[in-house]
C-alpha positions as CSV (number, residue, x, y, z in Angstrom):
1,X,46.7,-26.7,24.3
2,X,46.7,-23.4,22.4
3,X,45.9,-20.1,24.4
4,X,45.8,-16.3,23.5
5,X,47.2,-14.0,25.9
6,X,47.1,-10.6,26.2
7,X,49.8,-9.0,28.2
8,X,48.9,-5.0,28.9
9,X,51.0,-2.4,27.5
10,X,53.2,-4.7,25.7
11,X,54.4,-3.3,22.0
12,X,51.9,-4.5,19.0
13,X,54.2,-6.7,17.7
14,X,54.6,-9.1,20.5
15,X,51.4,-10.1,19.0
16,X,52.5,-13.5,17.4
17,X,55.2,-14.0,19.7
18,X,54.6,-18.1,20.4
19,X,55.8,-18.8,23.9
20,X,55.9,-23.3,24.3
21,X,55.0,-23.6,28.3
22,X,56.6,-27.3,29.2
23,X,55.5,-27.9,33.2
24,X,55.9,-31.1,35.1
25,X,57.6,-33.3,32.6
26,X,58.6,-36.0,35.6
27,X,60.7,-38.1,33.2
28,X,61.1,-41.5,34.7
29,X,63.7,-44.1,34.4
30,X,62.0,-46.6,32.5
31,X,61.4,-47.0,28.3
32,X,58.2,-46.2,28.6
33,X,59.5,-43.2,30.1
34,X,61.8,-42.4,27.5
35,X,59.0,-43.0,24.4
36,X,57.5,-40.1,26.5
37,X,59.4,-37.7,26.9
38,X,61.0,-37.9,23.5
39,X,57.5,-37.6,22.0
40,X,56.9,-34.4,24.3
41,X,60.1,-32.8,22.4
42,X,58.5,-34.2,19.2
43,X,55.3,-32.6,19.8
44,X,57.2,-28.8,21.2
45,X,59.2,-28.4,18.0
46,X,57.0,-29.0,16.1
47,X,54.8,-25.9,17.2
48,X,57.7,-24.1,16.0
49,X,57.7,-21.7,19.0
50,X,59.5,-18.3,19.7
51,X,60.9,-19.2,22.9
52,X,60.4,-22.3,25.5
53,X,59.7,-21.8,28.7
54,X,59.8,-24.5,31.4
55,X,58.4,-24.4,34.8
56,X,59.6,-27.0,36.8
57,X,59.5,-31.1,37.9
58,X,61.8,-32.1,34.7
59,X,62.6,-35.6,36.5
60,X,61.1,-37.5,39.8
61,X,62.7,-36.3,43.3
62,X,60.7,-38.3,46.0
63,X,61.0,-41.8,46.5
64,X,57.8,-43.0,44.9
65,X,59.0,-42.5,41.3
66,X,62.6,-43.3,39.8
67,X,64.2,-40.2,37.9
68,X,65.4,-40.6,35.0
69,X,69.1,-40.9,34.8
70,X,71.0,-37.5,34.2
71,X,72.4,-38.0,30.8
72,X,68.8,-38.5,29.3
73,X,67.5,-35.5,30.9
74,X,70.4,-33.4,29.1
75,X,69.5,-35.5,25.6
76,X,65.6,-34.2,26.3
77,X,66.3,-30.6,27.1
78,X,69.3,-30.1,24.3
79,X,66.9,-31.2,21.7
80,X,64.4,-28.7,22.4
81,X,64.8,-25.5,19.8
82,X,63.5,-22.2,20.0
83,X,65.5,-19.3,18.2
84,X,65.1,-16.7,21.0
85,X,66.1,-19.2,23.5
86,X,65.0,-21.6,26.5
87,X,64.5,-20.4,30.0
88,X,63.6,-22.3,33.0
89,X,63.1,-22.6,37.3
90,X,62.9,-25.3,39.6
91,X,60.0,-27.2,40.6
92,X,59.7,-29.3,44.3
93,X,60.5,-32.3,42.5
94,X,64.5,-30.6,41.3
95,X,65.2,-29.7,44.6
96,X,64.2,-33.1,46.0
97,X,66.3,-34.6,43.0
98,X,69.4,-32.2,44.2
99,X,69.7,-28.7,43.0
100,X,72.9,-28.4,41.8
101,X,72.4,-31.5,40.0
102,X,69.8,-30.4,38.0
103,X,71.4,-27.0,37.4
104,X,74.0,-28.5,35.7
105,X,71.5,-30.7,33.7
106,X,70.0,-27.3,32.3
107,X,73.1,-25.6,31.6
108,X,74.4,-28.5,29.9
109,X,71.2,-28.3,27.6
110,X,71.3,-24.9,27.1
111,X,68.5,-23.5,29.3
112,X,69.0,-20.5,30.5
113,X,67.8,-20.6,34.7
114,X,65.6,-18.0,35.5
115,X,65.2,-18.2,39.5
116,X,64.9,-15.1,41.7
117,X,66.1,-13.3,38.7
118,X,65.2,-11.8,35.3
119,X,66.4,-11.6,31.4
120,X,65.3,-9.2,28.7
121,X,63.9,-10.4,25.7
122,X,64.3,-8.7,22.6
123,X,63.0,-9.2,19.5
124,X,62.6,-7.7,16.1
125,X,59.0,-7.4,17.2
126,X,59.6,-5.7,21.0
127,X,61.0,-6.6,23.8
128,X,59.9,-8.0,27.2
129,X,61.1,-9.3,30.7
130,X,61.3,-13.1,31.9
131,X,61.3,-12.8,35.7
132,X,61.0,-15.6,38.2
133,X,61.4,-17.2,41.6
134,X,62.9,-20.0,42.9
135,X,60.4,-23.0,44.4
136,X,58.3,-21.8,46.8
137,X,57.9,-24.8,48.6
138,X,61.1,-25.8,49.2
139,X,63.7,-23.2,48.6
140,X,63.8,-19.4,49.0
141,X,62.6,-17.3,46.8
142,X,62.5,-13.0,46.7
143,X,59.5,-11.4,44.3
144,X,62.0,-8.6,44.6
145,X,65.5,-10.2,43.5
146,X,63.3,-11.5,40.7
147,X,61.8,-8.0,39.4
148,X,65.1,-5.7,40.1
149,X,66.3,-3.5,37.4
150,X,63.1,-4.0,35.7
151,X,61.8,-0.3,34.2
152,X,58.4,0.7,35.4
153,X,55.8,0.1,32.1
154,X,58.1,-2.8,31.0
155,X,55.8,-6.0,30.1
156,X,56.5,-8.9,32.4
157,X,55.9,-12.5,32.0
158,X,56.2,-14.2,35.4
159,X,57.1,-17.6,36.4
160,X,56.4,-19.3,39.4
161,X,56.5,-23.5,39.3
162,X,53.0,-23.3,42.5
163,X,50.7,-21.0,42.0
164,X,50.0,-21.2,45.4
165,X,52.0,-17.5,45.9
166,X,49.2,-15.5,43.7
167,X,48.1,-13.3,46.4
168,X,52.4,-12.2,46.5
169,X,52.6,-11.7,42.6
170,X,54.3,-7.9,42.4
171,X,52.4,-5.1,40.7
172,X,53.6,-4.7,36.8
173,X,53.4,-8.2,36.1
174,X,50.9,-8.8,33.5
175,X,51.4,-12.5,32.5
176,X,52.2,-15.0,35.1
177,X,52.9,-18.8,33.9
178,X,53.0,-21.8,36.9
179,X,53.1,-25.4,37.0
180,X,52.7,-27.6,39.5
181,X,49.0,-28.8,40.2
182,X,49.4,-31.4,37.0
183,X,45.5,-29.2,36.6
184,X,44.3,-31.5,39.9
185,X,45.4,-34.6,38.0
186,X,42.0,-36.0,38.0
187,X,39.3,-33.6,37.4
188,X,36.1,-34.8,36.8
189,X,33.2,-32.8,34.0
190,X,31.6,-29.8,35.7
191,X,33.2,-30.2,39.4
192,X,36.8,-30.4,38.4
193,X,40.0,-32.0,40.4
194,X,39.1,-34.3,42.8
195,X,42.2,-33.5,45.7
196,X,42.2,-30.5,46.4
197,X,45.8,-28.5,45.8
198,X,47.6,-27.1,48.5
199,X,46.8,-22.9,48.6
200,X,45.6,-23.2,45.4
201,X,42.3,-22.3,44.5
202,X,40.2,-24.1,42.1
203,X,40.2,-21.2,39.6
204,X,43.7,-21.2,39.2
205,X,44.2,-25.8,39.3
206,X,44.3,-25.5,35.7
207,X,43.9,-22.8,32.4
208,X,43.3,-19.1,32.0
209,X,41.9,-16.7,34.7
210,X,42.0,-13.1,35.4
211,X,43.3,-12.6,39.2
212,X,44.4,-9.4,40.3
213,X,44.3,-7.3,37.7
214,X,46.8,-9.9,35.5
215,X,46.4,-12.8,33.2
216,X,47.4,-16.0,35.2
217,X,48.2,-19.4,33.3
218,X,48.6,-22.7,35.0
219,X,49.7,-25.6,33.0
220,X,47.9,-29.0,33.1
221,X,51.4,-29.9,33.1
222,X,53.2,-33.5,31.2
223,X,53.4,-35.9,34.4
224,X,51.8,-37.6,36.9
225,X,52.9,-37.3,41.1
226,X,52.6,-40.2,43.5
227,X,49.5,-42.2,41.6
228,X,50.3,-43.2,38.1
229,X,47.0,-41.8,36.7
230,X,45.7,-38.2,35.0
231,X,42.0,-38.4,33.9
């Protein structure tokens, strides 16, 4: 899906800046799984994007799903490019998996971890800051470790895997980017997802919507959770 965002106060030329949002791959073990995900990398580089950010849920941690084995998830995330660089957090699912496991996975591929921290961006075109938490349903995460240092004016894009912390989102954050909610799964026309999200309210399951003064994105996501099924 393609969606124009506005962040406020950001410089003019951030204008065509391409971010590629990657949520809730859930690789899985089999070659199914594998056909998948490769054609997900397929399908990113060929948008030719700025930068890649990814929110979360790269592999399967409960018991209900294998995860794919660790030396494929490094061969998926090395061969995504972006020239200004690939950022990540964790999702439920990573910590489930094992942390430190999956840090090493997105070192070893060259994604940079953005959890209860933040990174300036700079381009030719501007410059902005990548701040975000760590899981917040399974680890801890600090909204102020994440925006420290950050000048006051500076644009902000925000990453969170669950939305489900929207009311906690810090002032001076103008675009905030989560995962998570797979966009309820299976929605159906005019009523939308059928289960109902955790803390989440339907406005923000899935898509664009203004809350609290900020643009907030949640991503439909790449995977499925416990039921093998997305309608």
């Amino acid at each position: 899906r393609k969606v124009d965002v506005a962040i406020e106060g950001a410089p003019k030329g951030l204008e065509e800046i391409k971010i590629a949002v990657v949520a809730d791959i859930h690789a899985g073990a089999t070659p199914q799984e594998h056909w998948r995900a490769k054609r997900i990398v397929s399908a990113v580089n060929a948008q030719k994007p700025d930068i890649i950010i990814f929110l979360g849920d790269y592999t399967n941690g409960y018991f209900y799903r294998a995860p794919a084995p660790e030396e494929r998830l490094v061969e998926y995330l090395s061969a995504f490019r972006a020239p200004l660089g690939k950022f990540g957090i964790f999702g439920n699912h990573d910590i489930k998996y094992g942390k430190a496991k999956i840090e090493k996975i997105l070192r070893a591929s060259g994604v940079e971890i953005i959890c209860n921290n933040n990174r300036k961006i700079s381009t030719p075109r501007g410059s902005f800051y990548l701040a975000g938490i760590d899981d917040p349903q399974t680890s801890d995460y600090s909204f102020s470790a994440a925006m420290r240092g950050i000048p006051a004016g500076a644009p902000v894009v925000f990453l969170t895997h669950n939305p489900s912390v929207y009311r906690e989102i810090p002032q001076g954050v103008g675009l905030v980017l989560a995962g998570h909610t797979h966009g309820g799964q299976v929605r159906l026309p005019f009523f939308g997802n059928v289960m109902p999200v955790a803390n989440v309210p339907r406005r923000l399951v899935s898509g664009v919507s203004a809350e609290g003064g900020r643009t907030f994105h949640t991503s439909a996501g790449l995977g499925v959770s416990r039921l093998p099924v997305r309608f």
